[in-house]
N, C-alpha and C positions, 0 to 999 in steps of 0.2 A: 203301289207305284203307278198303276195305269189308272187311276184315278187320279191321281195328281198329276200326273203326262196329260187327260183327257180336260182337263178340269183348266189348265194355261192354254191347251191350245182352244180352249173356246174362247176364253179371256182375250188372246191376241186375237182370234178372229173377230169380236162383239169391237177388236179397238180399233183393228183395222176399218172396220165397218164403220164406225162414227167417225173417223177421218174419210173415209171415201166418198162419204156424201157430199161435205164439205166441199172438199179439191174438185169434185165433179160440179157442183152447183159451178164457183165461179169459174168455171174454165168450160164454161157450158156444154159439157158430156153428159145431155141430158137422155140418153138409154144407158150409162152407167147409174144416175141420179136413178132413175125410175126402177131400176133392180137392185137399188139398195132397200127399198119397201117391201113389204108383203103384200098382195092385189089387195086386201082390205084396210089396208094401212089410212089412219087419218094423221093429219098432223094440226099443231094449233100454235100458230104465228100472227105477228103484227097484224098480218092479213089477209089470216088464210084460216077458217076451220070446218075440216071436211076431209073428202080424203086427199090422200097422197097426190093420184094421181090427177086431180086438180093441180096440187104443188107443182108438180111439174111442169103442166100446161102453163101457171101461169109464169114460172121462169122462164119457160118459151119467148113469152110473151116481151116478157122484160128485157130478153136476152135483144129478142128483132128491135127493140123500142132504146137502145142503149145508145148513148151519146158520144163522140167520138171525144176519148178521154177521158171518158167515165169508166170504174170499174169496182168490183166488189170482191171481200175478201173475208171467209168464212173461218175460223180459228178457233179449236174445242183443245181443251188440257185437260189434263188430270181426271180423268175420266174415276168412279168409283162404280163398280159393277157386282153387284150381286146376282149368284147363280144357284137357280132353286130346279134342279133338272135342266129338260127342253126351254125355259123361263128363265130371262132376264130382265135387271131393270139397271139401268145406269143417271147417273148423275156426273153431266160434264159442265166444266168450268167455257164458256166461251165467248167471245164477244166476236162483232162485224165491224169491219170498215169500211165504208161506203165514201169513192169521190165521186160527186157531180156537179151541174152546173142549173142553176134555177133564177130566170129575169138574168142572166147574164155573170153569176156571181158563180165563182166556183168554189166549191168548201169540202170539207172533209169531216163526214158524221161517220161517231163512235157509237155502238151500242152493244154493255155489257150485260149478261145474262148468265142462267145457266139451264142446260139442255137436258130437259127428263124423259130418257129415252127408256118405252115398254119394245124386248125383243123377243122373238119366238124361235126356235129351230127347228125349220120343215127340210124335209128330203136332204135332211145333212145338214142345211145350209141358214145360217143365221141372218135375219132379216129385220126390219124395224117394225114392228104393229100400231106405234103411237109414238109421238114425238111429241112434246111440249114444252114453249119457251118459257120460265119463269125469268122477268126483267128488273135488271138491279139498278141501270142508271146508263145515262149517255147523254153526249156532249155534241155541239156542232162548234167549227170554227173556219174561218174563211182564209181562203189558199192564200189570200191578196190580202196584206194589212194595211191596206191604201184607208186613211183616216178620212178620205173625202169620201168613199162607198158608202153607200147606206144599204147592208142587204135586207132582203124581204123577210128572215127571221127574227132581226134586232128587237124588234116587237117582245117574242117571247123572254129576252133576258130579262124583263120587271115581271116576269108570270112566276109563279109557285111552281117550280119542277117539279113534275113526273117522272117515270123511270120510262117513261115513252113518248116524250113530250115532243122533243125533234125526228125521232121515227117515223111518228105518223104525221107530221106536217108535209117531211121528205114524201112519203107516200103519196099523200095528196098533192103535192106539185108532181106527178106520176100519173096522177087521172085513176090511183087506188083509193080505194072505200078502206081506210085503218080502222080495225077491230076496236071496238071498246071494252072487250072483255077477256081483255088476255092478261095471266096471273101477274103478278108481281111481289117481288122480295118482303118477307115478313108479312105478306097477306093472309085473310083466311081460305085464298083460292090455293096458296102454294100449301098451307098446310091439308087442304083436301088432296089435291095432286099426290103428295107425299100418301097417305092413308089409301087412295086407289092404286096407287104403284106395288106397295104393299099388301093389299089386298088380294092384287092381279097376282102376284107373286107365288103367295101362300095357298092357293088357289091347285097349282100345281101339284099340290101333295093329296089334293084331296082324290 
């Protein structure tokens, strides 16, 4: 019985945990944001990989740099969490929302993914070691369906989507450098991700 008592309450705390980053990111509580990592923590995003507390720094950045009526909105479900002792690994379901405004036009970008989070538990306390984005697909669409607008993404609609194709445009109208090597859905980087999470995992026993 106290293994199965100890065994949930870790479970809500790892879920608590990947919702808190979340609701901290956009509601810029970035010393909640920065003690949801381990001090060695990396993460690997549209445009970030390295560690954590870069992450943070550069959502600082983002945060002073935000447009009035701009705003961002982080969203993880269904979380699946395996627990191998002090060692977890999860797989959440989540996508961003992102409104802003670029040459005048204001839109609203979708970008669906899912969140491979390595966790560890030090001094009690559950914290992130590695986080990475595998991307499924995302969408832009303009706030204003004014037919006479021409915005500055219309271009990409005759391009061959990518599952990051308006992420990193948005980026770049940002004055960010978007990553060219972050995993994606049915790739062989997602199926590596998968095998190192795994690996990290089993690792614990030894």
């Amino acid at each position: 019985m106290l293994d199965l008592f100890q065994d949930t309450a870790n479970r809500v705390a790892i879920d608590n945990l990947l919702h808190r980053w979340g609701h901290a990111r956009d509601s810029e509580d970035l010393a909640v944001l920065d003690a949801c990592f381990h001090p060695d923590a990396r993460i690997h995003l549209s445009w970030i990989y390295g560690p954590a507390t870069e992450f943070v720094q550069g959502s600082r950045l983002m945060a002073a740099g935000r447009r009035y009526g701009a705003h961002m909105k982080h969203i993880t479900a269904s979380p699946w969490i395996e627990l191998r002792g002090a060692r977890a690994v999860c797989r959440s379901n989540a996508f961003i929302i992102i409104r802003d405004c670029v040459a005048g036009h204001w839109f609203d970008l979708e970008s669906h993914m899912r969140f491979f989070d390595i966790l560890e538990l030090r001094d009690s306390h559950w914290h992130i070691v590695e986080l990475t984005a595998v991307y499924d697909k995302d969408r832009i669409d303009p706030v204003s369906h004014d037919p006479s607008l021409t915005p500055p993404w219309a271009a990409m609609r005759a391009a061959v989507p990518d599952p990051v194709m308006h992420v990193r445009w948005w980026l770049a109208s940002r004055g960010l450098q978007p990553r060219d090597d972050v995993a994606c859905v049915y790739s062989p980087e997602e199926t590596a991700l998968r095998m190192h999470c795994l690996a990290w995992l089993e690792a614990s026993q030894v």
